[in-house]
C-alpha positions as CSV (number, residue, x, y, z in Angstrom):
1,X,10.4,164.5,-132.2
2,X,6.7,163.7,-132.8
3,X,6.5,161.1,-130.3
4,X,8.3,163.4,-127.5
5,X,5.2,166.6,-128.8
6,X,2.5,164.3,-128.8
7,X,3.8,162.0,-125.8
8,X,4.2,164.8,-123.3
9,X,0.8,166.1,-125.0
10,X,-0.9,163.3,-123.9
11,X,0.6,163.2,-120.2
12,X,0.0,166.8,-119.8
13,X,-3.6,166.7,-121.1
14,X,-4.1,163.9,-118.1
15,X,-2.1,165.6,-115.4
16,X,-3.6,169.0,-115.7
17,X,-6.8,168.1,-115.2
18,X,-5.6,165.5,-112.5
19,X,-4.1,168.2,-110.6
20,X,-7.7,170.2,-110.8
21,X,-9.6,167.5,-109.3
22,X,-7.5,166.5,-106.8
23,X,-7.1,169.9,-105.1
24,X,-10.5,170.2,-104.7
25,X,-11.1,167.1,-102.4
26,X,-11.5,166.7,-98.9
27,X,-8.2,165.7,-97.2
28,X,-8.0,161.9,-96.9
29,X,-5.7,158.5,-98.0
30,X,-7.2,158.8,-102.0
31,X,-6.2,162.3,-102.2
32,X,-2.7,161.7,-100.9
33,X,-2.6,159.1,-103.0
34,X,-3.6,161.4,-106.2
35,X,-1.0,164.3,-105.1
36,X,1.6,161.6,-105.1
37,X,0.7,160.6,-108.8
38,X,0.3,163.7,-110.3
39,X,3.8,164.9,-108.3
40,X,5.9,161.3,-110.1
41,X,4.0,162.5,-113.2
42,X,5.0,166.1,-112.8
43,X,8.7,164.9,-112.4
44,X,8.5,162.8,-115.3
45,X,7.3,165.6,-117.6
46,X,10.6,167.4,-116.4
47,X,13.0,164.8,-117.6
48,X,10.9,164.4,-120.6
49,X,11.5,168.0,-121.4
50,X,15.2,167.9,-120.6
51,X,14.9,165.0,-122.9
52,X,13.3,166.9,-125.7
53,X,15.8,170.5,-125.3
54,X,18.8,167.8,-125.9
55,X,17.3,166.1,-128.8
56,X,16.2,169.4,-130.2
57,X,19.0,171.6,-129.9
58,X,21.2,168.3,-131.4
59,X,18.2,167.7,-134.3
60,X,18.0,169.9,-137.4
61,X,14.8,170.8,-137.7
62,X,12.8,170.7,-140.8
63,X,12.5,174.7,-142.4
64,X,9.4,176.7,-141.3
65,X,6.9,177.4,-144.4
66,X,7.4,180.5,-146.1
67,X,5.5,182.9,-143.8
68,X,6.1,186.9,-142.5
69,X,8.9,187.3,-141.0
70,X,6.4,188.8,-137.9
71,X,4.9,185.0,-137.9
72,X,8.2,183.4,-137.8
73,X,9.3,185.0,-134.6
74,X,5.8,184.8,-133.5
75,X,6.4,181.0,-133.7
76,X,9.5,180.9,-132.4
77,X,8.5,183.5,-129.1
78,X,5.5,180.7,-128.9
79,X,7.7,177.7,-129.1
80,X,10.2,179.1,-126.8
81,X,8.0,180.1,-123.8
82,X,6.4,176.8,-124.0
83,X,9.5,175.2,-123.3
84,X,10.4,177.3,-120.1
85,X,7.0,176.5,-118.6
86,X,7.6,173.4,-119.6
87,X,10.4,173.1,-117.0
88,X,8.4,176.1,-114.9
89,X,6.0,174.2,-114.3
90,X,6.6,170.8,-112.8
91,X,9.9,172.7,-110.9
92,X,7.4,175.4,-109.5
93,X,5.4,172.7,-108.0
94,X,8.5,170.3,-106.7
95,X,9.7,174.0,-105.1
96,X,5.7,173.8,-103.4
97,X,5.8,170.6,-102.6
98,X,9.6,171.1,-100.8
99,X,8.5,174.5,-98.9
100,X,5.1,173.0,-97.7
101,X,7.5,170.2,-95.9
102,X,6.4,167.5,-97.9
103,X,8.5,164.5,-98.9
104,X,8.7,163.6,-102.7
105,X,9.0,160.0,-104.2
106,X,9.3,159.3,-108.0
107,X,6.3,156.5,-108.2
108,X,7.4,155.1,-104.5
109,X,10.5,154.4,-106.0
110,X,13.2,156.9,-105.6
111,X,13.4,159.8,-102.7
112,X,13.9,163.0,-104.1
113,X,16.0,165.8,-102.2
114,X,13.6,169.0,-101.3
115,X,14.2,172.1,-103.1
116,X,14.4,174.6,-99.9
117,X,12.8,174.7,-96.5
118,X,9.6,173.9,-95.3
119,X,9.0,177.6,-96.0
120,X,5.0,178.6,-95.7
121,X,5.7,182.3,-97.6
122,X,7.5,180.4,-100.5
123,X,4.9,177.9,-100.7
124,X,2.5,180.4,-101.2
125,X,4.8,181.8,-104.3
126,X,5.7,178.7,-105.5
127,X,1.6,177.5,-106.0
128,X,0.7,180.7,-107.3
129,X,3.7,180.3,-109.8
130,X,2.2,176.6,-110.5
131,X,-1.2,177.7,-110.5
132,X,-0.4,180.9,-113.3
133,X,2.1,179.2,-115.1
134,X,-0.6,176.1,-116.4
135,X,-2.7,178.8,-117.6
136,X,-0.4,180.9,-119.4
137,X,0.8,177.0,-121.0
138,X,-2.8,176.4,-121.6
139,X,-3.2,179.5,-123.4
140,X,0.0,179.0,-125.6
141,X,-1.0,175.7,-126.5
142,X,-4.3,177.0,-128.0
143,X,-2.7,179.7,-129.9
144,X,0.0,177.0,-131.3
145,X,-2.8,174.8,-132.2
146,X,-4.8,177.9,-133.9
147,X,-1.8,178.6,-135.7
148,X,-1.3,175.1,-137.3
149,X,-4.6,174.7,-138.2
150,X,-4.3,178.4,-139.8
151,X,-1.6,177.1,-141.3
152,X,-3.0,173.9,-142.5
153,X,-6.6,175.4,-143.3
154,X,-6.1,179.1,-144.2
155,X,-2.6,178.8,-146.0
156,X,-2.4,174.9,-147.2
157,X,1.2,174.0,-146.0
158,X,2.8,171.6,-145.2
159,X,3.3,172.6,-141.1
160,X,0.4,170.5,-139.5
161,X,0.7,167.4,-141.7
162,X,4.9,167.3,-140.8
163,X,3.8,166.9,-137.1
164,X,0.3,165.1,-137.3
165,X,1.2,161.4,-139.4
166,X,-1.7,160.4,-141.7
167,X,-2.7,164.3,-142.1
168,X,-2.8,165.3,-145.9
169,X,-1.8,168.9,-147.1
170,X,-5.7,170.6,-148.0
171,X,-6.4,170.6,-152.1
172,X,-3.5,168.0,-152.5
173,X,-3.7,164.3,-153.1
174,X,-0.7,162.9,-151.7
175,X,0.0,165.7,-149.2
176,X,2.9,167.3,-151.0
């Protein structure tokens, strides 16, 4: 489970800001070429997640820290919306790419059936979808990371240092 969290971490912190950049250039053969990337990448973060909701729903998970019982649904509202933009988001933008009549290739490799219609109405809602859904992600992902360093700095459990190898429980020596 830590490599799936910190692997689609790492892909995620690159496409993001991939996708930024690359909306903002002129039309030419090196933005295409961008789009294309980030749209294989996108794709691949969605079977990473399907990925990750099988191996989680199948994996017991390790028992949350004693906490209020407000901060363990907290956690679990925070955990659970990350996952549906986690599918929101690269879907939202394979729905834009299919209504704005593009075609869509996995790395060059595999064709990849449009979602509807060239459609310019629903490609309009499917980018806003993409655009808003990032930053609600973005702003989930800093309050999960708040919350385990809360955790790790303000309460000294064990909830960073299960997910983060090498990282010792504060005041302990071993990190029990």
């Amino acid at each position: 489970m830590r490599v799936f969290h910190w692997g689609m971490m790492a892909v995620l912190a690159s496409t993001i800001p991939l996708g930024w950049y690359m909306a903002g250039l002129p039309p030419d053969v090196h933005k295409v070429r961008l789009y294309a990337l980030h749209k294989s990448i996108g794709l691949t973060l969605l079977a990473l997640a399907l990925l990750r909701l099988c191996w989680r729903a199948a994996e017991r998970r390790p028992a949350l820290p004693q906490m209020p019982p407000w901060q363990t649904r907290a956690a679990r509202a925070v955990h659970a919306a990350l996952y549906v933009l986690m599918f929101t988001i690269p879907l939202s933008g394979w729905l834009y790419n299919s209504a704005a009549g593009f075609p869509l290739r996995w790395f060059g490799l595999v064709n990849l059936p449009g979602l509807a219609a060239s459609n310019p109405a629903l490609k309009s809602l499917a980018h806003g979808i993409h655009q808003a859904a990032v930053w609600v992600f973005l702003a989930l992902v800093a309050l999960h990371v708040a919350a385990a360093l809360k955790h790790h700095f303000g309460d000294r459990d064990r909830t960073l240092a299960m997910m983060v190898p090498g990282i010792r429980v504060p005041g302990t020596r071993n990190g029990a």
